[in-house]
N, C-alpha and C positions, 0 to 999 in steps of 0.2 A: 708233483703239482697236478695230480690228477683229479679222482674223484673217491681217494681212498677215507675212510672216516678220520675225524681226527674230534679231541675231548675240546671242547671251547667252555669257557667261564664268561659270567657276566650276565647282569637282568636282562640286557636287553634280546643277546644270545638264547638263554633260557627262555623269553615270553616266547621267542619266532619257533624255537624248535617245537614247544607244546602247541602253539597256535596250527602251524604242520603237521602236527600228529594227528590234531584234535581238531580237525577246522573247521565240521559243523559246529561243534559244541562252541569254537570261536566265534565263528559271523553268528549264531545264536545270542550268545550271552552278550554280544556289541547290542544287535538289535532290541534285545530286552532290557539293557543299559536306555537304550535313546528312549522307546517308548515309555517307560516307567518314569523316566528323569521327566517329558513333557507333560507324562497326567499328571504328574505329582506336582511339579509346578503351573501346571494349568488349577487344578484341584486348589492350590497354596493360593494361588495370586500374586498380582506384584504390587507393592510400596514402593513407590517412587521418591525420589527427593524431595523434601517439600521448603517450602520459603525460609522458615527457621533453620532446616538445615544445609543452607548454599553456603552462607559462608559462617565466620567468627567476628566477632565484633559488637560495633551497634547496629550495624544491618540485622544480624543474629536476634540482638536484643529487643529491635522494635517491633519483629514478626515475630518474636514471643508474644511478648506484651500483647498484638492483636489478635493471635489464636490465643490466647488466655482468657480477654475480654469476650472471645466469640463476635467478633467486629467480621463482618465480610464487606472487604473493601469493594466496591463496585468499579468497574469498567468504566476510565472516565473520558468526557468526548468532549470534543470543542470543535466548533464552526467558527473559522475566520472569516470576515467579513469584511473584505478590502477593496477600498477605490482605484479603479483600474489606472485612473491617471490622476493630477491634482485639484480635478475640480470640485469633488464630492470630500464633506467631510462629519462623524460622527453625527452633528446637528442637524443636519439636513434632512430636510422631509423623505428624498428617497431614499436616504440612508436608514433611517429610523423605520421607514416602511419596512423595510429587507430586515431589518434584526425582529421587528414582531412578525414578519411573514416565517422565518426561521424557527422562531418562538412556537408560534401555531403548529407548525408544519410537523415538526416532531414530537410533539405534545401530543397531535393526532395521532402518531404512530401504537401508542400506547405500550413502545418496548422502552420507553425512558423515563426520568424521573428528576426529581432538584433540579428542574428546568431553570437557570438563572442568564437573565439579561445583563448584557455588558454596563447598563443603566443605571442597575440597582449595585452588580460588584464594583464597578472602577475599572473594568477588564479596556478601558480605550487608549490608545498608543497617545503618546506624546503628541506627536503630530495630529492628532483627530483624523487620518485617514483608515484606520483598524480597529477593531474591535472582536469580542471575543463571546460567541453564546456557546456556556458551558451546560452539562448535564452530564447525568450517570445512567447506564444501560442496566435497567434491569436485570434481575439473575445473579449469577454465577459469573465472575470474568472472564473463570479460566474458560468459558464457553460464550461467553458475548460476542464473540464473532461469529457464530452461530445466527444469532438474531439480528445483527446489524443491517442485515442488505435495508431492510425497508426502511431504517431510516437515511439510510445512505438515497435511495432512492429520490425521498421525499425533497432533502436540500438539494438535488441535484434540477427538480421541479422549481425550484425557487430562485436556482442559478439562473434558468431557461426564460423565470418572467423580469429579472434584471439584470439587465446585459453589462451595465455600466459601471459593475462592480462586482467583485471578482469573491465567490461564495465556494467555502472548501472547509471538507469538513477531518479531523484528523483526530487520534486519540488511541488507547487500548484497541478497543475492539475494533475498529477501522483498519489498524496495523495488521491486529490478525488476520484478517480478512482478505487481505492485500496480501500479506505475505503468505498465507494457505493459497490461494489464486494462482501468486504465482510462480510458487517454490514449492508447492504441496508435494505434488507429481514429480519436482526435479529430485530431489533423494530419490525418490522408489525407482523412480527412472534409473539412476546411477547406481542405485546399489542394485535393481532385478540384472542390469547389463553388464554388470562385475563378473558373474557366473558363464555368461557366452563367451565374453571374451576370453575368459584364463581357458573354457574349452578350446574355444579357435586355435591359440598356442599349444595346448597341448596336442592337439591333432597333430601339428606342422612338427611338433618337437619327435612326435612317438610312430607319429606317419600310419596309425589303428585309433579305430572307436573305443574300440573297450580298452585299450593300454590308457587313452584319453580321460576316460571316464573313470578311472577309476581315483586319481587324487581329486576330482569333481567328488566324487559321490564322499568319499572320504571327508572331505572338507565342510560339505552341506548337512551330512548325517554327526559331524561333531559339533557345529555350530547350533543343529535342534536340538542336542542334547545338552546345548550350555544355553540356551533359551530358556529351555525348563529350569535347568538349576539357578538359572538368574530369579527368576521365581520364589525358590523356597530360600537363599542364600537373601534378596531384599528383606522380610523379614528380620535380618539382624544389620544390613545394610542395607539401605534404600538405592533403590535402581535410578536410570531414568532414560529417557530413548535417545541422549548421546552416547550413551555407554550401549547400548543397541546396536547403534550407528560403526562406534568403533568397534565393538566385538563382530561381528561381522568382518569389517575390512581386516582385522587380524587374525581371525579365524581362516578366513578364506586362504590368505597369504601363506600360513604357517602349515593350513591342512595340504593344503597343493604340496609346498616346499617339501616338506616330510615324505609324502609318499612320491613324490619325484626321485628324490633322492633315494629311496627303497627302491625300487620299481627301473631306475634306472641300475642299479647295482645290478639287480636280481639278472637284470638279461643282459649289461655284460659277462658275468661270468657264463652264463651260460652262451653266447658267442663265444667264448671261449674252451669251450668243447665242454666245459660240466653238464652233469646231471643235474635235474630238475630238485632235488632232495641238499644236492652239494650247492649249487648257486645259492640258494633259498638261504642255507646256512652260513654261506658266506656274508650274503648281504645284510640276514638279522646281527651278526659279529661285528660287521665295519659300519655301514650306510647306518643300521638299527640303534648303536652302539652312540653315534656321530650326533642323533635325533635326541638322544636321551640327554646325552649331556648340551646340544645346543637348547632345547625343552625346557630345563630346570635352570639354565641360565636367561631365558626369556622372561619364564617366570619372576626368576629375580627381577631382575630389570622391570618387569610391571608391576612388582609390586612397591616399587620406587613409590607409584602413585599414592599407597596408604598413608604416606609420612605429608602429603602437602597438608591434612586439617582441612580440604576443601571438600563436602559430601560428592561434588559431582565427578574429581578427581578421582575420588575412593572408589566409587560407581564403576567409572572407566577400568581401573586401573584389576578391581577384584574380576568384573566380567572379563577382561582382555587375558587374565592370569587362568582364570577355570578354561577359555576355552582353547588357549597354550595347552592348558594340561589334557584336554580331553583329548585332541589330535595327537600329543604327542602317545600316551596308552593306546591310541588307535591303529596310531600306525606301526609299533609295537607288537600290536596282538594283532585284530584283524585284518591289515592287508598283508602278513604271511599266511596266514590263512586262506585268502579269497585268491594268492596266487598260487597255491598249493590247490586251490579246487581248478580253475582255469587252467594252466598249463601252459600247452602253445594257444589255446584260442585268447589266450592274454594277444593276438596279434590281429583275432580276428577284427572285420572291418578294417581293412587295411584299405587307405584311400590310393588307385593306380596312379592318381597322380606325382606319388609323391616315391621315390627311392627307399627299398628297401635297404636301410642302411645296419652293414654285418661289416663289424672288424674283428680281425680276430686278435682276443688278448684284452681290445680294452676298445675307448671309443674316441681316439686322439683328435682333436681339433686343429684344422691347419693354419686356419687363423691364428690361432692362439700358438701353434707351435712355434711360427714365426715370431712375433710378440716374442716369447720365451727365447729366444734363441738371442736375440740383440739382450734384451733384460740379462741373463745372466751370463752374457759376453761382457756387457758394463754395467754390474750390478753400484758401482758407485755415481754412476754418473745418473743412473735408473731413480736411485734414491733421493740424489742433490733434485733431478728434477722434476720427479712426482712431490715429493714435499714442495718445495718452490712452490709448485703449482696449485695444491691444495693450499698454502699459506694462501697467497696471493688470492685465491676465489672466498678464504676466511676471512681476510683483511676487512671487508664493510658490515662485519658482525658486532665491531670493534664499538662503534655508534650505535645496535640497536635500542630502538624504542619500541618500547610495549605501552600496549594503553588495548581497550575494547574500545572499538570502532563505532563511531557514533553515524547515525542511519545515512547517511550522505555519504561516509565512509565505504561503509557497507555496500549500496548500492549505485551510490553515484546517482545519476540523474534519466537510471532507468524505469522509475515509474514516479508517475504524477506525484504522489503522497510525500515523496521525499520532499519536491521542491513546495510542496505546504508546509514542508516541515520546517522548510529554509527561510518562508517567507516568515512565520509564526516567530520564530527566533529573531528576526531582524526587527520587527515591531516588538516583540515583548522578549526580549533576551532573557533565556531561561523558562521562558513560557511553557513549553510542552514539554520538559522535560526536568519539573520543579524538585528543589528539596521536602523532604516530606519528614518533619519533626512529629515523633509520634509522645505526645505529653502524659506520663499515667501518675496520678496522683491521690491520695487519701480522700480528700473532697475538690473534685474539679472546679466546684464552684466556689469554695474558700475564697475569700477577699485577696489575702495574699497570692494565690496562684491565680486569679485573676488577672490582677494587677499586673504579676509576674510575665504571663502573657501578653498583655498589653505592650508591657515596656521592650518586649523581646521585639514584638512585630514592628516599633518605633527605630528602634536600634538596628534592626535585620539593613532596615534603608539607609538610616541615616552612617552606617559602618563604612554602607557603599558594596555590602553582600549583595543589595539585592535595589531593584530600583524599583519593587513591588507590583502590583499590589500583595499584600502579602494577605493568605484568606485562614481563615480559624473555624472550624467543624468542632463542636460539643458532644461527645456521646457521654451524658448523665448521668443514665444508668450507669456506665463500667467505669464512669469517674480517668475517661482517657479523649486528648482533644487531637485532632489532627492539625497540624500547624502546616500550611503548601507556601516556598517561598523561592521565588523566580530565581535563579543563579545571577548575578554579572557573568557574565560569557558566555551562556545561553550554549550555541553547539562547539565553543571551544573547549575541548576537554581543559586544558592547561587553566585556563583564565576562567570556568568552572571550579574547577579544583580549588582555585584558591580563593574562589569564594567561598567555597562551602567550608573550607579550612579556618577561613573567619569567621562565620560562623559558630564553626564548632569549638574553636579555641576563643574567641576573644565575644561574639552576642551571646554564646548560652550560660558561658559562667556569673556572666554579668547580672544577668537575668533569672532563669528559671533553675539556676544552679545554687541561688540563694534562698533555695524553699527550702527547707527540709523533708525528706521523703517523697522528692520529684524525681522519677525518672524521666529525661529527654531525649531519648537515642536520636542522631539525626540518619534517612537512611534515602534513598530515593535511587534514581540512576546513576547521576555524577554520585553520590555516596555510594553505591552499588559495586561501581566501578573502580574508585580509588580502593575500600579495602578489599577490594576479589584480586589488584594490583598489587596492592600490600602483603598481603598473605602469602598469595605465589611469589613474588620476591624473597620474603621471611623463609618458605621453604626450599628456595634452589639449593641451598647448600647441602642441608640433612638428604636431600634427593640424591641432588650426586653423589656425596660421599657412600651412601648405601648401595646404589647401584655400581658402582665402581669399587667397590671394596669386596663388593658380594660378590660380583661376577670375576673379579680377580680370584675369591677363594676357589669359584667352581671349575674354572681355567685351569687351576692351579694341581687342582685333587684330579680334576681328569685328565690333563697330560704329564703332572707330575715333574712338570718344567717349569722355574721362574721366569726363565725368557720366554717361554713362549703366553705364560698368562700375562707380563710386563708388553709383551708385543702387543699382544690381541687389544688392550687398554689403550695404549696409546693410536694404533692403526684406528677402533671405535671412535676413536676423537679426535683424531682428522676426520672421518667421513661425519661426523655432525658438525662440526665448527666449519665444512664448507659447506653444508646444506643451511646452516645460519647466515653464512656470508651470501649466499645466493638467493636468500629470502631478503636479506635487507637489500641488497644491490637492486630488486626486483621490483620489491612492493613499497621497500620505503623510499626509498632513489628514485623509483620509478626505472631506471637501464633497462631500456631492451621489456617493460610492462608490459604492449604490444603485441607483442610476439605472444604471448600465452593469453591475449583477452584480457589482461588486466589493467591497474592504473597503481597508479603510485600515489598511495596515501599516506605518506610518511608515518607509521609506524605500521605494527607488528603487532597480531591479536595480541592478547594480556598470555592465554592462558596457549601461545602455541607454541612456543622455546621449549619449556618444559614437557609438555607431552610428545613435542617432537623426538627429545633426547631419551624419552623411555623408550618411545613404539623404535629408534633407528638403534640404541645401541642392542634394543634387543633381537630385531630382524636381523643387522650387520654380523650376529653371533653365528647365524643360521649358516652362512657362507663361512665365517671363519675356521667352525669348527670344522664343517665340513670339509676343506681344503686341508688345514692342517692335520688330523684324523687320516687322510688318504695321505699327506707326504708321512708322518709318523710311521706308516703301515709300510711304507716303501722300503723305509730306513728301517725298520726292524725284520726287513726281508734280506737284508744286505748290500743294499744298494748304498753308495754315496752319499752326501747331505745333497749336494750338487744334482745326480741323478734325482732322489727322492722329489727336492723340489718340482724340478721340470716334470718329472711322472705324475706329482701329486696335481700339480696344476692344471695340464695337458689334459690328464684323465677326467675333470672335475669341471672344466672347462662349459662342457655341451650344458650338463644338468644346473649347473649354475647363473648360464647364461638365461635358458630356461626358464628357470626361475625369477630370475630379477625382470627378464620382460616383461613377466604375467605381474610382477609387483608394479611394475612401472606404469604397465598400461592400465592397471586397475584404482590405481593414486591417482592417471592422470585424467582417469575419468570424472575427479573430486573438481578435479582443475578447470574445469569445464562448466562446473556451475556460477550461478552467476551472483551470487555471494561473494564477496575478496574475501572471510574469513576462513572459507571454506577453497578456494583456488590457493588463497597460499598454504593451505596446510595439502592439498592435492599437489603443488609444484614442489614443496619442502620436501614430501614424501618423496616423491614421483624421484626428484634430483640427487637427494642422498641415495639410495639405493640403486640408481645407476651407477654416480660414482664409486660404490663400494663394490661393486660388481664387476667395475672395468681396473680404472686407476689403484684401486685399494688391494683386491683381492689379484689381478692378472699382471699388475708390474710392482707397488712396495712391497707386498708381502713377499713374492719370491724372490726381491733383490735382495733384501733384509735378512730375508734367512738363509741366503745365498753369503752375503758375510758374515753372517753368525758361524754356519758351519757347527761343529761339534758342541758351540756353546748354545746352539737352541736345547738340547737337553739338557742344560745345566741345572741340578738340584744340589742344593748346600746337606752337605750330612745329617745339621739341627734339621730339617725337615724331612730326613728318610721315615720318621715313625708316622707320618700324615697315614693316613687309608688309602690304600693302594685300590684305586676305581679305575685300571687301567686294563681288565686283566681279558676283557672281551676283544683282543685283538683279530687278526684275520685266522681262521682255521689252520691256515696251511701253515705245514713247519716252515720256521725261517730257517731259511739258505744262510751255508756258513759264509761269516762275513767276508767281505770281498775290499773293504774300503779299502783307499789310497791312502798313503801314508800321510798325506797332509789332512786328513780328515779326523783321525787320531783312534780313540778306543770305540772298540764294539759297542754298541749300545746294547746293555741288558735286558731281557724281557722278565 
């Protein structure tokens, strides 16, 4: 067990030895990889997602139809205009004064346009205490919040000279405006703070600057170079800056983990009396070996997201998969390399405060040692009661609701706008959040499509869809009409929904489905929202079954054992189904909301179950392989299953913990915002990959394979001809075997 040479096989073996030999030429051609990847995607540009391609459907359909006609929908605003108490009502001279003061006031601004009095549309509540002066912002939408403050200003002058009636103005570009204000900063904020902190851990883990810094640097330098390639790859996929958003937090996660796991191997062995040339090689064989196969089952697993049909899924799912891949060749090639250039000043900046911690042999955990010692003293009793317990945190998964959070959801009653948003809904249910029927027809103006219109906007009411006003926009030239038509239930999703359900099933066939050559897609928010619901429903199943059939084959070809690929799947799904159960106990229940800042909004974003289940069964791979790879290695040394476990565990222990801190505290940085779609997918993360870290990885796994015993390598004869990807095991010859007779045959190499 010395430092004498020994022949190793395997990619990942072969990149560390070349990278070692050659290691300028390595951190070279890394660096000319990153820079070349950003000019070329600088150079390329990016295409982002665009309206037609969010989702499939008639949402699809109607934002054809209006990039076909060249329509550019403007930015639409409304100013409520509401009597503070009951004494004022539409008719009233100061009422009437305040809707032309309103009128003027933003008319003068000269950023708006279709100025319409609630007089002339109908826009006045039941009661006569409300009413509604709409208009369109000039421009471009997707930058109307750009130009809004002044007229924001203007009504708020108007507010100031009548006090006695309650003046707010809400809409597109208002939203934006409010929401850049006050969330602009909160991403840059949480994502620039991701990077210090996984520092801070890593100081404390590695107790040196540059031992620190080096999965930092590793991490940020594959992240720019999937920046770029996000670039030139939009071009045939559309990007968009959630899939930014997420490649980022997965890149971070995965570049850290990887070269953790190198990095820590690298200087146990050598605590262990090797040479600088022998550890290196050691660690490209196991730790290197561990990355590749945990790497290309990630990948799997994110590329789960191509099969939902959803552009912004595809987005997420191709950016989150390149920059899996780019970390994983990084750590691979150049950080054997750049520890091959460093040496021991891999320790330089070593902070006094902290203990130079040398074991010899390996880097045992006593915490953990313990833990292990009861664990597979009662590996049954380990197993009845980590399952139990995982069930039991799964159980309120059993009810989840998914729906997209509508703005009171989302923010609750943290800024002014929401509760306009609330009031506007209670006078004009559906008001600010209309159906929007986009009509294209051969001649818009035909008698029968006329007509057809007509009878629809009669019916919309009289159905009980809509309790109207319902408004009708002509654009002539492209022979296409906008039809806006208030929901019944306004900000209830549900009682939404099934308005627009009537709608769509029972007012358009009646109506404009009796023309021939009418298209009527209906599409708006509640439409938005049900088929982006729909779709991601239609796809959970193609999702999971690929991602779990996939990552069983990779399981399968790299440990060459059905039990241990059959484990890994099932262990995977306990640690998601109780990060589901802890998200609905949380945010739809409300238990214990509280405690993380949140609120209990009875349901569960639309689009966060699914991406939950890609980004954790793929992270949870990172830990498994890695653990099971070190107990494998133990056991083909000649140790015990029994032994193997405990060493595999023990050993893996530090770097694992490591790792999932820096995960956790980086998810929980999500958690912190003050968005609920964005806290529960920072709490979802943040909590599954605890518990995969603790429960998962440090008592079922070793109790599990503590009863398995000889049958963790079980492979059926029909599958000895599979490809044998096992072959980069640890350098050192394995010691003849030693096992106990209750353990049964040699394990073959």
């Amino acid at each position: 067990m010395g430092n004498a040479d020994a022949r190793v096989r395997g990619l990942a073996a072969r990149a560390g030895g070349w990278s070692a030999r050659h290691r300028w030429a390595a951190v070279g051609i890394w660096v000319l990889f990153v820079v070349l990847a950003m000019g070329l995607g600088s150079a390329a540009g990016r295409v982002d997602v665009g309206d037609r391609d969010q989702l499939k459907g008639e949402t699809s359909t109607a934002a054809r139809i209006i990039e076909e006609a060249g329509i550019e929908e403007p930015a639409g605003e409304t100013v409520l205009v509401q009597a503070r108490d009951g004494g004022l009502t539409a008719t009233d001279r100061e009422f009437r004064s305040a809707v032309a003061a309103v009128v003027t006031a933003v008319e003068r601004t000269g950023e708006v346009t279709d100025v319409t009095s609630p007089y002339e549309s109908g826009t006045v509540s039941k009661d006569g205490r409300s009413a509604l002066v709409q208009f369109d912002v000039r421009g471009d939408s997707d930058t109307a919040g750009d130009r809004v403050e002044p007229v924001l200003k203007a009504v708020e002058e108007v507010q100031e000279e009548h006090e006695s009636l309650r003046i707010e103005e809400i809409g597109g570009a208002s939203m934006m405006k409010t929401f850049d204000d006050a969330f602009g900063d909160d991403f840059k904020k949480a994502e620039y703070s991701a990077v210090p902190v996984a520092l801070g851990i890593l100081l404390i883990a590695f107790g040196a600057l540059v031992a620190a810094l080096l999965p930092v640097a590793l991490a940020i330098t594959a992240i720019m170079a999937t920046m770029g390639l996000m670039g030139l790859v939009s071009h045939l996929q559309p990007m968009s800056e959630t899939a930014n958003s997420v490649m980022l937090l997965v890149g971070l996660a995965v570049g850290v983990d990887y070269c953790l796991f190198y990095l820590r191997r690298e200087r146990e062995e050598r605590a262990a009396g090797r040479d600088a040339q022998t550890a290196l090689r050691v660690a490209a064989a196991t730790s290197g070996r561990a990355i590749v196969v945990s790497g290309v089952t990630v990948c799997v697993a994110m590329a789960g997201m191509l099969f939902t049909g959803l552009a912004e899924f595809e987005a997420m799912g191709l950016a989150s998969l390149m920059v899996v891949a780019v970390a994983m060749v990084g750590s691979v090639t150049v950080l054997p390399a750049l520890l091959s250039l460093l040496g021991e000043r891999v320790e330089k900046g070593r902070l006094p405060f902290l203990r130079r911690r040398r074991t010899r042999g390996g880097s045992d955990s006593r915490f953990w040692s313990a833990v292990l010692k009861g664990v597979l003293a009662k590996p049954v009793l380990s197993v009845v009661v980590a399952t139990g317990a995982l069930l039991a945190v799964a159980a309120p998964a059993v009810g989840m609701k998914t729906q997209n959070l509508t703005l009171d959801q989302e923010f609750g009653d943290s800024l002014p706008i929401v509760q306009t948003y609330n009031r506007v809904n209670e006078a004009f249910p559906g008001g600010s959040e209309p159906a929007e029927v986009v009509v294209k027809a051969d001649d818009i103006n035909a008698p029968e499509v006329k007509a057809a219109l007509a009878d629809f906007r009669e019916r919309a009411i009289s159905s009980g869809a809509s309790r109207g006003p319902v408004e009708i926009r002509l654009h002539d030239q492209q022979n296409v009409a906008f039809v806006y038509v208030p929901l019944v239930g306004g900000s209830d999703q549900d009682a939404a929904a099934a308005s627009l359900e009537k709608l769509r099933d029972e007012v358009r066939p009646a109506t404009l489905g009796e023309v021939d050559g009418v298209e009527a897609p209906v599409t708006g928010q509640v439409a938005g929202s049900k088929d982006f619901n729909d779709q991601v429903v239609g796809s959970v199943v193609p999702v999971f079954a690929f991602v779990v059939v996939f990552a069983f084959l990779v399981m399968l070809l790299s440990f060459r054992s059905l039990t241990v690929a059959v484990t890994s799947i099932v262990l995977n799904l306990l640690s998601v189904g109780a990060a589901y159960g802890i998200l609905v106990a949380v945010f739809q229940h409300g238990w214990g909301a509280s405690l993380v800042g949140a609120e209990g909004v009875g349901a569960i974003i639309t689009w966060l179950p699914l991406f939950l289940f890609v980004i954790l069964f793929g992270l949870s791979t990172d830990y498994h392989v890695f653990v099971v790879s070190r107990i494998r290695e133990a056991r083909l040394r000649g140790r015990t299953t029994r032994d193997a476990v405990r060493h595999g565990v023990v050993t893996t222990a530090g770097v694992v913990t490591s790792a999932a801190v820096i995960m956790v505290a980086v998810f929980a940085i999500f958690g912190t915002l003050s968005m609920q779609s964005m806290k529960q997918m920072g709490v979802g993360l943040a909590a599954a990959v605890l518990i995969d870290a603790t429960v998962i990885r440090g008592v079922l796994l070793p109790a599990v394979m503590t009863l398995l015993g000889e049958r963790n390598w079980y492979l059926p004869k029909w599958l000895h001809r599979m490809p044998d990807l096992t072959h980069d095991e640890s350098p050192e010859a394995v010691a003849p075997s030693k096992a106990r007779e209750d353990e049964g045959e040699r394990v073959p190499v």
